[in-house]
C-alpha positions as a printed Julia matrix, in Angstrom:
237×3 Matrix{Float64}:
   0.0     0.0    0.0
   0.98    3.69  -0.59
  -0.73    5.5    2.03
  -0.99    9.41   0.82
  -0.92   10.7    4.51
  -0.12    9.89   8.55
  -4.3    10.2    8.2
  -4.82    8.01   5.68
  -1.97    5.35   7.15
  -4.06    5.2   10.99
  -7.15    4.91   9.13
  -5.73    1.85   7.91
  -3.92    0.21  10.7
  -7.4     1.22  12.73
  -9.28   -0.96   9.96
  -6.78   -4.02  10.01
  -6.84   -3.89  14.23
 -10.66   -3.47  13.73
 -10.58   -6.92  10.96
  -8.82   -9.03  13.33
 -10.73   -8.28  16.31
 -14.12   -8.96  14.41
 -12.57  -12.32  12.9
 -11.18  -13.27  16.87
 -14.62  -12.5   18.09
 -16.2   -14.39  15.41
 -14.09  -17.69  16.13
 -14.54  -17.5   19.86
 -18.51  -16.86  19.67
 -18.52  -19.95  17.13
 -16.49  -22.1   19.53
 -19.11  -20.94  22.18
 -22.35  -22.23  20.16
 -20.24  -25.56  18.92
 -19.18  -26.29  22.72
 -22.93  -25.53  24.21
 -24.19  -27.51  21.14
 -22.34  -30.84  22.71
 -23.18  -29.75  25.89
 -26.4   -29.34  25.63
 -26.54  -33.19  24.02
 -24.57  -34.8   26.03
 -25.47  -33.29  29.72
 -28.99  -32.81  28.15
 -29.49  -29.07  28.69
 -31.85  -27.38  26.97
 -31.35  -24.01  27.79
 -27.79  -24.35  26.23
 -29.49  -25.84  23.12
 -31.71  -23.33  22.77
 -28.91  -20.25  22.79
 -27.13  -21.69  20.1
 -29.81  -21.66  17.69
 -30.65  -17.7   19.69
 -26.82  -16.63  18.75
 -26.15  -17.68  15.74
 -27.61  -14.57  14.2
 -24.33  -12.96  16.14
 -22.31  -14.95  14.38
 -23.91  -14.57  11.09
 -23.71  -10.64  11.57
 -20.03  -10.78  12.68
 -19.15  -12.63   9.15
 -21.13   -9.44   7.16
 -19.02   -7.04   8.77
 -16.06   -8.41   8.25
 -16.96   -9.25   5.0
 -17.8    -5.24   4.65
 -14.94   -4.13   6.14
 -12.55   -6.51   4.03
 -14.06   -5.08   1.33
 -13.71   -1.42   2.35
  -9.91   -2.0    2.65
  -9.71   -3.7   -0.44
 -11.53   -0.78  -2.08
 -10.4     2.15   0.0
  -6.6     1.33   0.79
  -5.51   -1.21  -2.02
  -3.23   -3.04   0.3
   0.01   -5.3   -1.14
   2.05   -8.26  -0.15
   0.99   -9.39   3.87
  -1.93   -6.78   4.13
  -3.72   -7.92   1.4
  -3.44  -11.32   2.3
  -4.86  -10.82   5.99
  -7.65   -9.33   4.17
  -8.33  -12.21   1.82
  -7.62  -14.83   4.48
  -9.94  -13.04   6.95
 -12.7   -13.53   4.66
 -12.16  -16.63   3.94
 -12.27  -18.28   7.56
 -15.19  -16.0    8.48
 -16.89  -17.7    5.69
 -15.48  -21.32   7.46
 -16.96  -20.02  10.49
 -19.95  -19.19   9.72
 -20.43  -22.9    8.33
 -19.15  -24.29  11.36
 -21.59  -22.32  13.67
 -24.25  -23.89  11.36
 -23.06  -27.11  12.08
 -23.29  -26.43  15.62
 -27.17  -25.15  15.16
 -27.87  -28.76  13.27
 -26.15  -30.49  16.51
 -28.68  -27.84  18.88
 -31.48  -28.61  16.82
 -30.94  -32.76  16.94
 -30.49  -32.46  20.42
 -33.29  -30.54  21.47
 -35.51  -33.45  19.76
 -33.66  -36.25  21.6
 -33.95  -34.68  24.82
 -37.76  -35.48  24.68
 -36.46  -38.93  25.29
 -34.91  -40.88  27.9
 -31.4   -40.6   27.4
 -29.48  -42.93  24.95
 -26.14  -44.77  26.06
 -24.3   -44.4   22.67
 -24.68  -40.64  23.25
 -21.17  -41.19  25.21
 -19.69  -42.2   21.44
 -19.99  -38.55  20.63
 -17.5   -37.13  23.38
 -14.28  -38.16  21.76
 -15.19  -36.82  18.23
 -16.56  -33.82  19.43
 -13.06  -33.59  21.67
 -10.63  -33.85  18.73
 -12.79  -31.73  16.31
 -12.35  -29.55  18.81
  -9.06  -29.01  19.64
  -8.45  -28.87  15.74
 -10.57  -26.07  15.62
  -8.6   -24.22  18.22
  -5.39  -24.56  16.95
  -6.74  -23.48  13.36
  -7.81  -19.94  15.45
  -4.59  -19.99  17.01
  -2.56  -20.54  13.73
  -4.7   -17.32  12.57
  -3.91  -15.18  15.33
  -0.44  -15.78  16.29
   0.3   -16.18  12.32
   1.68  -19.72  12.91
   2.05  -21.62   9.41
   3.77  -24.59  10.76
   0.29  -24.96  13.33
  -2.04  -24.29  10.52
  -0.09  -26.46   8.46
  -0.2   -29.83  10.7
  -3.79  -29.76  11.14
  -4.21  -31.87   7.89
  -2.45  -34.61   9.28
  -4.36  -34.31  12.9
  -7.79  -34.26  10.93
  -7.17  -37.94   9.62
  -7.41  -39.05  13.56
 -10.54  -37.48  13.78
 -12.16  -39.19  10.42
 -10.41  -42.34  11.6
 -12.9   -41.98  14.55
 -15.52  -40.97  12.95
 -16.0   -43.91  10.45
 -15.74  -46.33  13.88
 -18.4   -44.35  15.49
 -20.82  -44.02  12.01
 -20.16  -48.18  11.85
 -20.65  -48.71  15.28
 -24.19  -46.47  15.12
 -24.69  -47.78  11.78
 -25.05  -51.23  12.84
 -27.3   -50.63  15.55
 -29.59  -48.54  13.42
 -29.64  -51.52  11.21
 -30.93  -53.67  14.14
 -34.46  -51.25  14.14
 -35.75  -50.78  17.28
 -37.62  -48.14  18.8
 -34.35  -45.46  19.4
 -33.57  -45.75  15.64
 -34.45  -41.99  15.53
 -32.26  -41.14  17.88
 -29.42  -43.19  16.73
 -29.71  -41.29  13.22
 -29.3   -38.33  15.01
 -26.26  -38.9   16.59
 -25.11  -40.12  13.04
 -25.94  -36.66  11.88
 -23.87  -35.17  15.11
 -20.63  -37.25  14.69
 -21.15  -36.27  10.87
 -21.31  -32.64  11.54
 -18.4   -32.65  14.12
 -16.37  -34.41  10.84
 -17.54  -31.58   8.92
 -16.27  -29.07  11.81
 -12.63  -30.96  11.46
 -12.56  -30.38   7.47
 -13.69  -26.1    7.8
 -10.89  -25.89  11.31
  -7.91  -27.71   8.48
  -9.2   -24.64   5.7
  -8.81  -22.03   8.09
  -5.85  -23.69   9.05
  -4.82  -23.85   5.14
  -6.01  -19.89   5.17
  -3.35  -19.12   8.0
  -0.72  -20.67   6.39
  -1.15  -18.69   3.37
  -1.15  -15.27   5.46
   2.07  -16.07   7.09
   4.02  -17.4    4.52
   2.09  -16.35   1.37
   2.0   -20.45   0.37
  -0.86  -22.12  -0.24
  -0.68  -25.58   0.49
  -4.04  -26.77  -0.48
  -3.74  -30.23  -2.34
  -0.37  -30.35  -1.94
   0.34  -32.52   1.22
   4.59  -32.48   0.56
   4.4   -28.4    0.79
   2.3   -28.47   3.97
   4.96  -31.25   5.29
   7.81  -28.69   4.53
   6.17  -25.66   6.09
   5.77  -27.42   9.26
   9.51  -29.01   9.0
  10.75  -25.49   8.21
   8.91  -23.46  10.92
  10.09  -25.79  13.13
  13.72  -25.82  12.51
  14.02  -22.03  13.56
């Protein structure tokens, strides 16, 4: 960027300062709804259930102002080289965000029905997807906001754990589904849940993907030896 004036140059760095905030305040509401989502299944809470599917409109207007404000730097300040790509990136995991905050709503929305039944035993399946979908998902923020390519970069590898998993528990469920019986409709839930906690893996390894790309202008998508080297590189310093 060629700023024309100091003016013009804190009117920028006040719009960058004002992008990240917005995108950190996006993640951590749409860890919120995703973690009151699974604990609203699994310790059958309805109240908790009930505000994710209430805040999800803050997370949807979060991702429109970012979206506007991206768009005002793009316009406004034509920004270059590491600038411009916060901008893009920004964008890009809001829009990740957003999707995973709807997958938390679809978890809310299953569990609210199943809660008007006595609880179901394979509900306790669900814990250990939902804790490494997790923990993906919060390194992907990290790798955004401490600029960390070799964190955003290893998630790829970390996500195969957590569809390893998955396909057990989507047999295991599968199988008793197949056996009828009058929980099948809850047991096609909780297919839909692990399913949408898979999901929430994949969107946490393309933010991930996103970060890389702001810190070290690479992108490594679909190309699993590149990814391998920016973690490898990053840390060897």
């Amino acid at each position: 960027m060629h700023p024309e004036s100091p003016h013009i140059i804190r009117e920028f760095d006040e719009a960058i300062r004002y992008l990240r905030r917005e995108v950190i305040a996006m993640a951590g509401q749409t860890r919120l709804n995703l973690e009151r989502a699974i604990q609203g299944l699994l310790e059958r809470d309805l109240d908790r259930c009930k505000a994710v599917v209430a805040d999800d409109s803050d997370v949807d207007d979060l991702q429109r102002s970012i979206d506007s404000t991206g768009m005002d730097i793009l316009v406004r300040f034509h920004p270059v080289a590491s600038d411009l790509r916060l901008v893009i990136s920004s964008m890009k995991i809001a829009a990740n965000l957003e999707r995973v905050s709807d997958h938390a709503v679809n978890i809310a929305k299953r569990a609210k029905k199943m809660l008007k039944r006595s609880e179901l035993s394979e509900i306790k399946l669900i814990e250990p997807v939902y804790g490494i979908a997790d923990k993906i998902l919060r390194d992907a923020i990290e790798s955004y906001t401490d600029r960390n390519s070799s964190l955003g970069a290893s998630l790829n590898e970390r996500d195969k754990e957590l569809d390893r998993l998955h396909k057990n528990v989507i047999s295991t469920l599968s199988g008793l589904l197949e056996e009828g019986g009058e929980r099948a409709e809850d047991l096609l839930h909780l297919i839909f849940v692990a399913r949408s906690l898979e999901r929430v893996g994949d969107l946490a390894v393309n933010i991930g993907e996103d970060s890389v790309f702001l810190g070290s202008a690479q992108d490594i998508r679909h190309d699993r030896k590149l990814a391998a080297e920016v973690v490898a590189e990053e840390g060897d310093e």
